[in-house]
C-alpha positions as CSV (number, residue, x, y, z in Angstrom):
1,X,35.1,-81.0,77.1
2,X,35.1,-80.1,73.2
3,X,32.7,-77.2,72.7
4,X,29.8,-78.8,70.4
5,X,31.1,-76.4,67.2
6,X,34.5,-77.7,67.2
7,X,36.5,-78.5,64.6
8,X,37.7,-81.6,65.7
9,X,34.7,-82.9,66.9
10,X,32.6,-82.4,64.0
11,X,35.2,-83.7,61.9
12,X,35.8,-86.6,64.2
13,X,32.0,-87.4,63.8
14,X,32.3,-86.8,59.9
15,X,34.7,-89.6,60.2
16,X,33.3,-91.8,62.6
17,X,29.6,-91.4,60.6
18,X,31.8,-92.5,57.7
19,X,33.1,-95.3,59.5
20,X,29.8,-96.2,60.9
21,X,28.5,-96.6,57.2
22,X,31.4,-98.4,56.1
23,X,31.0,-100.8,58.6
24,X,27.2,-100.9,58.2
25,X,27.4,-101.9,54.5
26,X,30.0,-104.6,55.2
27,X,28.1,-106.1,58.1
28,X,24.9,-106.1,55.8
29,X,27.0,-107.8,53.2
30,X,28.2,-110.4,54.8
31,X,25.1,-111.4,56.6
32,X,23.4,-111.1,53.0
33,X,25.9,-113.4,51.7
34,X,26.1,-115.4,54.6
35,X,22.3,-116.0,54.2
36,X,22.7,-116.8,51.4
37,X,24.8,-119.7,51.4
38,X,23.9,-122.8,50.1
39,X,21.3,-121.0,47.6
40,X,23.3,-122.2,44.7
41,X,23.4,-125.4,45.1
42,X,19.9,-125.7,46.7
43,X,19.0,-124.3,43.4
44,X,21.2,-126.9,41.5
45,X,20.1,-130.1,43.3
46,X,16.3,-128.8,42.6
47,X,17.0,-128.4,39.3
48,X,19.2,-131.8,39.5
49,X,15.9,-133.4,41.3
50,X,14.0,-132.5,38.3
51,X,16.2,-134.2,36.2
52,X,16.3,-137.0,38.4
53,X,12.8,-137.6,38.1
54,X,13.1,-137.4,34.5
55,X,15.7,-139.6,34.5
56,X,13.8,-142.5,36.1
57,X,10.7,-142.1,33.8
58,X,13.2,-142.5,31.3
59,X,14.7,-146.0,32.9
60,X,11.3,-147.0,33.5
61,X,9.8,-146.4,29.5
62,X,13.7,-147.7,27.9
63,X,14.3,-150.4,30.4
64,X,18.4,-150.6,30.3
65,X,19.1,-154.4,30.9
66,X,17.6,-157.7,29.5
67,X,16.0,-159.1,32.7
68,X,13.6,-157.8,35.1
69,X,16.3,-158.0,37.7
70,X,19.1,-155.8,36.3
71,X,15.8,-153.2,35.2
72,X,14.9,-153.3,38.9
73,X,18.3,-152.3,40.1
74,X,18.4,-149.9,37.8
75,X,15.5,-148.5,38.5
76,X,16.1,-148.6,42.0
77,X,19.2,-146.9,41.7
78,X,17.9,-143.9,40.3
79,X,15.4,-143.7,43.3
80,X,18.5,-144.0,45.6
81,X,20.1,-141.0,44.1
82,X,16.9,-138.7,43.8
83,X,16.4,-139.7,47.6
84,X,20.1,-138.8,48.1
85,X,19.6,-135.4,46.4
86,X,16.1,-134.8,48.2
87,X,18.6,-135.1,51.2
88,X,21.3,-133.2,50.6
89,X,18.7,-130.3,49.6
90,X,17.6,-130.0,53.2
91,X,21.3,-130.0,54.5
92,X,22.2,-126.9,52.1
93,X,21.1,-125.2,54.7
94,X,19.4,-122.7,52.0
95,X,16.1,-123.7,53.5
96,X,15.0,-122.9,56.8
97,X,14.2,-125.3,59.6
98,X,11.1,-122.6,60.7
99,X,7.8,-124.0,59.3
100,X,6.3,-121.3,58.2
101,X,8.9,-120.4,56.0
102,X,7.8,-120.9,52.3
103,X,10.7,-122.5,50.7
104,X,10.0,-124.9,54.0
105,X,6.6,-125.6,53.1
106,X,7.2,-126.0,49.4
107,X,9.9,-128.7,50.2
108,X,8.0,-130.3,52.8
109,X,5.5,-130.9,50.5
110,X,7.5,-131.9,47.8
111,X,8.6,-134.5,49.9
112,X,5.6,-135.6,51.0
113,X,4.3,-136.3,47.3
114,X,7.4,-137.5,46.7
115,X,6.7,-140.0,49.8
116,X,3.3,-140.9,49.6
117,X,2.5,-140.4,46.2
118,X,4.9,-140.7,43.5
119,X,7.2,-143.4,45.1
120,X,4.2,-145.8,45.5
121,X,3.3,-145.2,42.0
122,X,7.0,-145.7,40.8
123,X,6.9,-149.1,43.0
124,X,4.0,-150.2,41.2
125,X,5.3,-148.6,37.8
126,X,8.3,-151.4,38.6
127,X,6.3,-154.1,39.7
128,X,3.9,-153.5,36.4
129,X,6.0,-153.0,34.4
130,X,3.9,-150.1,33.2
131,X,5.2,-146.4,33.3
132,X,2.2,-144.8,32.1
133,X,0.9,-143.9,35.8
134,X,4.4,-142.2,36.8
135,X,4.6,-140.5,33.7
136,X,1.5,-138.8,34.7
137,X,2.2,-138.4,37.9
138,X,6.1,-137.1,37.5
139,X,4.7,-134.1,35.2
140,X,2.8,-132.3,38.4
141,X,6.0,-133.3,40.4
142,X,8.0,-131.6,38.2
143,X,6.2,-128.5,38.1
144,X,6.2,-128.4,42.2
145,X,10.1,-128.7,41.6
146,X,10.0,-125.7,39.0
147,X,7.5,-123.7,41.4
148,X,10.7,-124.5,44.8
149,X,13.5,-123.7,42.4
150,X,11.5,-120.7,41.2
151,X,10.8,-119.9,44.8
152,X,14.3,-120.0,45.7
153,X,15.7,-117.6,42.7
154,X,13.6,-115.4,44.1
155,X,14.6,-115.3,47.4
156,X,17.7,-115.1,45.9
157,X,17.5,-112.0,43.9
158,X,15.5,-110.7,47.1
159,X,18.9,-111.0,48.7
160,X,20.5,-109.2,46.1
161,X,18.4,-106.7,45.8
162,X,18.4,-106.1,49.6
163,X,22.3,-106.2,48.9
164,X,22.3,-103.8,47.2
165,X,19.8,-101.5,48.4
166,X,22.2,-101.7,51.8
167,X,24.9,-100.9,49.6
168,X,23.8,-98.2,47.6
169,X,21.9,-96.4,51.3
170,X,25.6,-96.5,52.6
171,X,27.2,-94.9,49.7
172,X,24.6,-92.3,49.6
173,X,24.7,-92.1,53.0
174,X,28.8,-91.8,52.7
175,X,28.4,-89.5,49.8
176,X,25.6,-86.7,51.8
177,X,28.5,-87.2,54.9
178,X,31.6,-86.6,52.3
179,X,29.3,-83.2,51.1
180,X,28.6,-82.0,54.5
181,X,32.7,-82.3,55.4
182,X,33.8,-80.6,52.5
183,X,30.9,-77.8,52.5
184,X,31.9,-77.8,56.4
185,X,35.7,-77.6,55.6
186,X,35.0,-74.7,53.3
187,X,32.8,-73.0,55.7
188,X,34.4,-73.5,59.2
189,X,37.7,-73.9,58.1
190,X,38.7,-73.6,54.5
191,X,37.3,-70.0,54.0
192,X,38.2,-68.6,57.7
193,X,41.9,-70.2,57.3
194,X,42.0,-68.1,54.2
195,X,40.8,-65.1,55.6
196,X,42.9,-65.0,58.5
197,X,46.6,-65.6,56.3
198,X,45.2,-62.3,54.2
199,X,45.0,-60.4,57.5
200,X,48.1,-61.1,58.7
201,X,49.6,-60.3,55.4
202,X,47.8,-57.1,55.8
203,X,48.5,-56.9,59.6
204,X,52.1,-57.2,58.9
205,X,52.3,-54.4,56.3
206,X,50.9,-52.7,59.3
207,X,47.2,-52.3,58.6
208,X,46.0,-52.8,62.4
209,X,42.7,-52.3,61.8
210,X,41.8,-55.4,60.0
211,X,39.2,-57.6,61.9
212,X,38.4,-61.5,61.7
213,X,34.5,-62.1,60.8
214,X,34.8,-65.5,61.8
215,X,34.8,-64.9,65.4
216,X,32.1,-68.6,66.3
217,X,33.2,-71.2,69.4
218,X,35.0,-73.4,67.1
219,X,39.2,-73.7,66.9
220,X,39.4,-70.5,64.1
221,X,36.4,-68.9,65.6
222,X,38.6,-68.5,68.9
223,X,42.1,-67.7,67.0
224,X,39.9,-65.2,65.0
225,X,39.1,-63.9,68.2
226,X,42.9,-63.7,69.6
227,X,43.5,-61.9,66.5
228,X,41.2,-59.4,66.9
229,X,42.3,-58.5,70.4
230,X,45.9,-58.6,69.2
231,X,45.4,-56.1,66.2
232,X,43.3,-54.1,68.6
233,X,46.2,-54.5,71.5
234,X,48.2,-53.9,68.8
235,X,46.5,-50.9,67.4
236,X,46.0,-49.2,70.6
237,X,49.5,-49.6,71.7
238,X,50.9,-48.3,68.4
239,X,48.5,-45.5,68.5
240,X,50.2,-44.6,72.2
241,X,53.8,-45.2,70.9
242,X,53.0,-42.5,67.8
243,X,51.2,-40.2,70.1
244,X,54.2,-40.5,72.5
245,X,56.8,-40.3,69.5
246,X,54.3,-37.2,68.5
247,X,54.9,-35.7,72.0
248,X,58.4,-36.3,72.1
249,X,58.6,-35.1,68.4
250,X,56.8,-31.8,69.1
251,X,58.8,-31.3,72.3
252,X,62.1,-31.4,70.3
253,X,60.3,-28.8,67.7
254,X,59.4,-26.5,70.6
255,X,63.2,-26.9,72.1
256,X,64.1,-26.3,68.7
257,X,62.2,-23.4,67.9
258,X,62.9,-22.0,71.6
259,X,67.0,-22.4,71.3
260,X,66.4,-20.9,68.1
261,X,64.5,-18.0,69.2
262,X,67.1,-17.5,72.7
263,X,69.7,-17.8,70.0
264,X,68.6,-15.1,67.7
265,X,67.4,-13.0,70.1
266,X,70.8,-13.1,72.3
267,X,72.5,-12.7,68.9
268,X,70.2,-9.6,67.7
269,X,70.7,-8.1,71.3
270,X,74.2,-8.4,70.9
271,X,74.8,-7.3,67.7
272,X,72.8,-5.0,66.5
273,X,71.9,-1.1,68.6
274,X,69.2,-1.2,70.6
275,X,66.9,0.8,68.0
276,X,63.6,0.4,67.0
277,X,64.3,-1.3,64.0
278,X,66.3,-3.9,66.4
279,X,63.3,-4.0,68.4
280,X,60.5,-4.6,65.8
281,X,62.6,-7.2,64.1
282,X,62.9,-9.3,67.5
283,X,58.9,-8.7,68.3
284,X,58.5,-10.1,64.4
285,X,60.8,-12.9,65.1
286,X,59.0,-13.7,68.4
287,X,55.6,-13.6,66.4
288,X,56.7,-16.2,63.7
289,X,58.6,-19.0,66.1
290,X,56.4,-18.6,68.6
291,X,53.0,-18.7,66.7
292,X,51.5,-16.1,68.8
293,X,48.9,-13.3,67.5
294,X,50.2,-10.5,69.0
295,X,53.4,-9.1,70.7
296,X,54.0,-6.0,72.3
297,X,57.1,-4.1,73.6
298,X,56.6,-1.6,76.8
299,X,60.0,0.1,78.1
300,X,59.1,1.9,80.8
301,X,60.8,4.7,83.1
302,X,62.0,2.8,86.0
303,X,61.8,5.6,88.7
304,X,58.6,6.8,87.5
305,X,57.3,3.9,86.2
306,X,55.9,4.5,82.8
307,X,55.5,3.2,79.5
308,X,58.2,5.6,77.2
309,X,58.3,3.7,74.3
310,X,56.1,0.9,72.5
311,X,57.3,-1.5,69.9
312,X,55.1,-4.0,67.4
313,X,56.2,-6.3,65.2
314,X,55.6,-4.3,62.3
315,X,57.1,-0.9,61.3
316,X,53.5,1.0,61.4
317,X,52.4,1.9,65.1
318,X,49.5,-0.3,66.4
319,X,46.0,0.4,67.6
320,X,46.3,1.0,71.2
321,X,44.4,-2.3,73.2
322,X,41.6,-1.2,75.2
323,X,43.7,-2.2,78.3
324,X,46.0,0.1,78.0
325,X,46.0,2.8,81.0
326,X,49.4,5.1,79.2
327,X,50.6,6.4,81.6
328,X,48.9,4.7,84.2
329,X,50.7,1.4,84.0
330,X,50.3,-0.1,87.0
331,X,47.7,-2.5,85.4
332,X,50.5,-4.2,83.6
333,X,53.3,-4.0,85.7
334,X,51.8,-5.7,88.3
335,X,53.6,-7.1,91.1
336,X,56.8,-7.8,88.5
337,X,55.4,-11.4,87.9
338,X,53.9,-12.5,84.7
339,X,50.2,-12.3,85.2
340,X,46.7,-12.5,82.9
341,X,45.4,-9.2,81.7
342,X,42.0,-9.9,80.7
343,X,39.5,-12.5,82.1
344,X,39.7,-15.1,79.5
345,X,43.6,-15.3,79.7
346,X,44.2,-14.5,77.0
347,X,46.4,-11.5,77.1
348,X,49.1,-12.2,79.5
349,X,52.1,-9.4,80.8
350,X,55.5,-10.8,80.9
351,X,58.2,-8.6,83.2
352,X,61.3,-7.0,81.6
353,X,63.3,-7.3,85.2
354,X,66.7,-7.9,85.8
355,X,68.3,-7.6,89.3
356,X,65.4,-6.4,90.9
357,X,64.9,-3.7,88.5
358,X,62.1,-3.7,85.9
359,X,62.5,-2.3,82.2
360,X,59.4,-2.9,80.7
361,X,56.9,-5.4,80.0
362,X,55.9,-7.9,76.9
363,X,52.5,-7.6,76.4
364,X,51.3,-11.3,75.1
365,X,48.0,-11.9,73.3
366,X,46.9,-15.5,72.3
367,X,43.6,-16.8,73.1
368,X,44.1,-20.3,75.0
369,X,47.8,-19.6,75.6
370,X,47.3,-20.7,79.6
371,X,46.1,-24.0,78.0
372,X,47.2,-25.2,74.8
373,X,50.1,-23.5,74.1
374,X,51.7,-23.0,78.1
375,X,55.2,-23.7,76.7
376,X,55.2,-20.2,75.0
377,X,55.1,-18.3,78.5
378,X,58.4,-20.1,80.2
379,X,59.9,-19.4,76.6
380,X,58.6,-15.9,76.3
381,X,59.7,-15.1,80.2
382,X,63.2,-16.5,78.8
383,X,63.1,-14.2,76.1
384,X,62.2,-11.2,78.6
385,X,64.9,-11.9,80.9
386,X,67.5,-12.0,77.9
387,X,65.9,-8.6,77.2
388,X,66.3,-7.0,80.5
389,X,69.8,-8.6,80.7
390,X,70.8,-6.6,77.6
391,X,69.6,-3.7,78.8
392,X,70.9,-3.9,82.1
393,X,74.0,-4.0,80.2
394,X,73.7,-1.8,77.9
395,X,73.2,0.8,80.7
396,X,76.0,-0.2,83.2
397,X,78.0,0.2,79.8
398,X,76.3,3.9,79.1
399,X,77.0,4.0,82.6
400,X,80.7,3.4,82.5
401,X,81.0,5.7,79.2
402,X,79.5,8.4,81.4
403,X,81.8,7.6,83.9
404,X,85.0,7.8,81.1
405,X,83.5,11.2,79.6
406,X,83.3,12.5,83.0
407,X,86.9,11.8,84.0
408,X,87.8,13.0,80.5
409,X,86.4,16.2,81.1
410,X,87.6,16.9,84.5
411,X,90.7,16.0,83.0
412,X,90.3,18.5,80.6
413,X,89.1,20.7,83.0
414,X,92.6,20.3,84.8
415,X,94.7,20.9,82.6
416,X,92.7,24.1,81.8
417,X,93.2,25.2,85.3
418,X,96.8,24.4,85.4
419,X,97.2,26.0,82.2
420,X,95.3,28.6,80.8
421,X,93.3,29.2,83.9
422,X,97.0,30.2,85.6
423,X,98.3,32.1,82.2
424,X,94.9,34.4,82.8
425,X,95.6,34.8,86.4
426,X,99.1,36.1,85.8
427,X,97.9,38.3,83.1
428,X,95.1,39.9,85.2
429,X,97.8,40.8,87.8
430,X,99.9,42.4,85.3
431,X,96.8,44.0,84.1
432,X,96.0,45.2,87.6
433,X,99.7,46.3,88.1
434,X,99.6,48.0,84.7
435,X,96.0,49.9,85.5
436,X,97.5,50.7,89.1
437,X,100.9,52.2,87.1
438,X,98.5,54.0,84.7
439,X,97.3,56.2,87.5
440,X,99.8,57.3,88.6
441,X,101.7,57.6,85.7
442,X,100.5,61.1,83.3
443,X,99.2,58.6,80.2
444,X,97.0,59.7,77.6
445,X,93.1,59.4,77.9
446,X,93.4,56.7,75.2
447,X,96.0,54.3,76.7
448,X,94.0,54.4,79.4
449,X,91.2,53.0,77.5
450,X,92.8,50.5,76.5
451,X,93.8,49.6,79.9
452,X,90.5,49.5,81.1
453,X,89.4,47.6,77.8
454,X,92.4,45.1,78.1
455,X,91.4,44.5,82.0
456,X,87.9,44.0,81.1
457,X,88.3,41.5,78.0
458,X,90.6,39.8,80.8
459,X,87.8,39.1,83.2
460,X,85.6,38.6,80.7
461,X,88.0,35.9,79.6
462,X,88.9,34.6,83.0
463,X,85.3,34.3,83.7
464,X,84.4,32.4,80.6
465,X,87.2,29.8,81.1
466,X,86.0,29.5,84.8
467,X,82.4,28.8,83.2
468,X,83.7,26.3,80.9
469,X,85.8,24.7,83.3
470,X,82.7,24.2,85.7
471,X,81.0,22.9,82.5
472,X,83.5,20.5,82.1
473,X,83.4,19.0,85.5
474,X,79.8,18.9,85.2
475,X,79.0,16.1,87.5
476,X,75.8,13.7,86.0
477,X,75.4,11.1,89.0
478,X,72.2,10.2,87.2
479,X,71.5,8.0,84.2
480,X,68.2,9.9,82.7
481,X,68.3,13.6,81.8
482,X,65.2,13.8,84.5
483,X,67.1,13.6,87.4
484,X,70.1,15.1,87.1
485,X,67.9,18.2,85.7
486,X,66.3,18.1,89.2
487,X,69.8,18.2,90.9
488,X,70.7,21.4,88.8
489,X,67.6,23.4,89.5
490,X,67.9,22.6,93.1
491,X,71.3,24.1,92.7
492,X,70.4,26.7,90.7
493,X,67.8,27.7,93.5
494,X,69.9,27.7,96.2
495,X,72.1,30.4,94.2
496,X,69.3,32.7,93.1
497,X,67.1,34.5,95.8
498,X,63.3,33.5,95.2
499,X,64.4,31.5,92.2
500,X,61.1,29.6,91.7
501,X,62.5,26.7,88.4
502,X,59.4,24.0,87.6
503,X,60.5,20.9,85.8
504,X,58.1,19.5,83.3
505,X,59.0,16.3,81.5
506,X,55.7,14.3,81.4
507,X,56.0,13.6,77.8
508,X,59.5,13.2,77.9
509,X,59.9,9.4,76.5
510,X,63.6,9.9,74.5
511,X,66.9,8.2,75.5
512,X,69.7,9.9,74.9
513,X,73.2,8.5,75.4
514,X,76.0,10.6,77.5
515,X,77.2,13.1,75.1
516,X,73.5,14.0,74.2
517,X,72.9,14.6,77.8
518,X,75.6,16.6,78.6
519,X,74.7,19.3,75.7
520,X,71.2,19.4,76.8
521,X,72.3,20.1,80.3
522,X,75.4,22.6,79.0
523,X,72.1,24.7,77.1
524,X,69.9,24.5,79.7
525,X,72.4,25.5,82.4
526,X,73.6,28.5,80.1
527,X,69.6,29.5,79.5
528,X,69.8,29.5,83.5
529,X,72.4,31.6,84.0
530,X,71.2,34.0,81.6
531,X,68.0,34.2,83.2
532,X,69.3,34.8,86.6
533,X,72.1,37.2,85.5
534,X,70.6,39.3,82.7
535,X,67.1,39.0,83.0
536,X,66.8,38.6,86.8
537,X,64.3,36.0,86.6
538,X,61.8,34.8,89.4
539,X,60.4,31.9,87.9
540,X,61.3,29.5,85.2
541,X,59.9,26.7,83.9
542,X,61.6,23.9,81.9
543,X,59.5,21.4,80.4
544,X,61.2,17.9,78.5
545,X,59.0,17.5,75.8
546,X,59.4,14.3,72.8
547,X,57.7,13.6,69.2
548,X,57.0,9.9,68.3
């Protein structure tokens, strides 16, 4: 069933009120014009009657023949024909057969003078000869015919005027239904039609949040409605598709910005010394691609576990955090997992471990960084890996350098033992032979001094090329000065009797690379053996000490 505000149905009833009217005024027509029928000629045989009666007043005064019997006939005639007429007047079916109708009553009496008045005064008028009583008589007859015809141009313009009364109700009636279609078709369909092809122009150059007003029961009321929960649909499911292309967009910028940041930081690690300007450069770079506050650099003594140097970002050293414990580290070395270091997560510690062996740490400070910005932790563990991984190899490779000096030393070392070491020995025996020959040979007291001198300078020499051969076959086992430092004092105190040597190197935090470490040892190990040979030491001390 049509809802009562459709389209459709109001405009079917426009149309059928319409209808109704038309039909309306041309039923009331044609019953006006069927009633009146026969008004016409009622009104021309009254008129006619009148002349009638006229006519015989004028047979009766100017008889027409020359005898009393043609002027009879005559006369009689005329009376035939008015009766005639009289007749025919109630068969024009203009007047009704209901006596109380006027036109009725003004015939019937017309009649009835005509029957019992002015007929038995024409008869006697014939008889007589004498017209002067019908005369009289036919003037008040005439003036009951004027008052019927009168009466019946009334009725008829009644009928016209009821005509057209129906006639013009119907057209109003058709005109205030025409009005209320068109201000209807405006309204409800019109205006709303007009509305809706301007938001889907709109809608199609992608304005989704146009709305319908029109939103009623009728036909557009209901597609206004379907449009509305399309551009909405619409709208929401464009919103997801650019939050998801938003998503997917700024998951290719973080790839993109994290390949970038592996790639230069593999690259910088590769390429460039492991210095601090290498260093601060990667913390800067880390800083700008990864949006992050602050990042700091800890590499750490892996034995003792302790921060020995600290990097920033910039060139200029940084206010130590409140966190910091140096060097206590424990606190953020942790278990050798990345974890929080303050409450609100926002400082986080990210290992420098490779192969079960931890360099440092990459001290992280971003507030909301376990939230908003999680990505930056895998990327910055990445980062840390790449950063162990390097050094890892950069000291199996000051490792296998140590290894090549080493062998080039004992090598050395070899050759001057099969060489020069040999060349001395021979030249000490002669020495010995010659002293022995000197004795027992009469020499003067000054070739005897040189002897002694030459035999002397000869130790001295063999000696000093025995030192410098140990020096060169040196063994350093260990990677940091530390350690193989603790080997030589336990060897030095197994040589000396008492020997008490302390080793110091708290605020030792300096790297040095295989060359570097075997001078230091070659100095200290000649300050050793000096103290135990010329100054008889008891105790010594050696303390590793390092500026920033």
């Amino acid at each position: 069933m049509d809802h009562p505000d459709s389209i459709i149905l109001r405009s079917g009833l426009t149309m059928g009120g319409i209808v109704l009217l038309a039909l309306f005024s041309m039923a009331g027509s044609m019953f006006i014009a069927e009633s009146s029928k026969g008004d016409a000629a009622a009104i021309n045989l009254a008129g006619s009657l009148r002349m009638q009666s006229y006519r015989i007043a004028t047979r009766l005064r100017y008889p027409a023949g020359s005898n009393t019997t043609d002027h009879e006939r005559v006369v009689n005639e005329e009376i035939r024909a008015f009766e005639r007429r009289l007749t025919e007047l109630w068969q024009t079916g203009a007047i009704s057969l209901t006596a109380d109708d006027p036109r009725h009553q003004t015939l019937k009496a017309i009649e009835t003078f005509w029957q019992a008045t002015l007929r038995p005064v024409l008869e006697t008028s014939i008889a007589a000869s004498a017209p002067a009583a019908y005369l009289r008589a036919v003037d008040d007859f005439v003036i009951k015919l004027d008052a019927f015809v009168k009466l019946l141009e009334q009725d008829t313009e009644a009928k016209m005027l009821l005509l057209r009364l129906v006639q013009g109700l119907a057209l109003f009636m058709t005109l205030v239904l025409v009005l209320i279609a068109m201000y209807q078709l405006h309204t409800g369909v019109v205006t709303p039609l007009r509305d809706l092809v301007a938001l889907a122009h709109r809608a199609r150059r992608g304005d989704l949040s146009v709305r319908a007003r029109h939103v009623g029961n009728d036909e557009l009321g209901v597609l206004g409605q379907a449009f509305n929960l399309m551009t909405a649909d619409l709208s929401t499911l464009y919103a997801d598709l650019e939050a998801r292309v938003e998503a997917q967009t700024q998951a290719l910028r973080v790839s993109n910005r994290s390949l970038e940041l592996l790639y230069h930081t593999t690259r910088r690690l590769g390429e460039s010394a492991l210095d601090d300007a290498t260093y601060q450069a990667l913390l800067a770079e880390i800083e700008t691609l990864t949006g992050l506050g602050s990042v700091r650099l800890c590499l750490i003594d892996p034995v003792m576990r302790q921060a020995t140097r600290v990097f920033i970002a910039g060139p200029h050293s940084a206010k130590v955090p409140p966190f910091c414990q140096r060097p206590h580290c424990e606190s953020c070395l942790g278990d050798g997992a990345t974890h929080p270091l303050a409450a609100d997560h926002a400082t986080f510690s990210i290992p420098i471990r490779d192969q079960q062996r931890q360099f440092g740490v990459l001290i992280v400070r971003n507030p909301g960084l376990d939230s908003v910005a999680a990505w930056q932790l895998p990327l910055l563990e990445a980062v840390a890996r790449h950063i162990a991984a390097t050094l890892q190899a950069n000291q199996q490779s000051q490792y296998r350098g140590r290894l090549a000096l080493l062998e080039e030393r004992n090598a050395m070392a070899r050759d001057l033992h099969d060489s020069l070491a040999q060349a001395l020995s021979y030249l000490k025996i002669q020495v010995a032979r010659l002293y022995a020959s000197a004795n027992s040979t009469e020499l003067t007291l000054e070739t005897r001094d040189i002897i002694a001198e030459l035999r002397e300078g000869l130790n001295d020499a063999y000696r000093q090329l025995r030192e410098l051969i140990t020096t060169f076959r040196l063994k350093m086992e260990h990677p940091r000065l530390e350690d193989s430092l603790r080997e030589m004092a336990q060897e030095f105190r197994r040589r000396g009797n008492g020997l008490s040597i302390q080793l110091d190197h708290v605020d030792w935090t300096c790297t040095l690379n295989p060359n570097e470490q075997i001078h230091v040892m070659q100095i200290i190990r000649e300050a050793l053996n000096n103290a135990v040979k010329h100054a008889s030491a008891r105790q010594v001390r050696i303390r590793l000490d390092s500026a920033d």
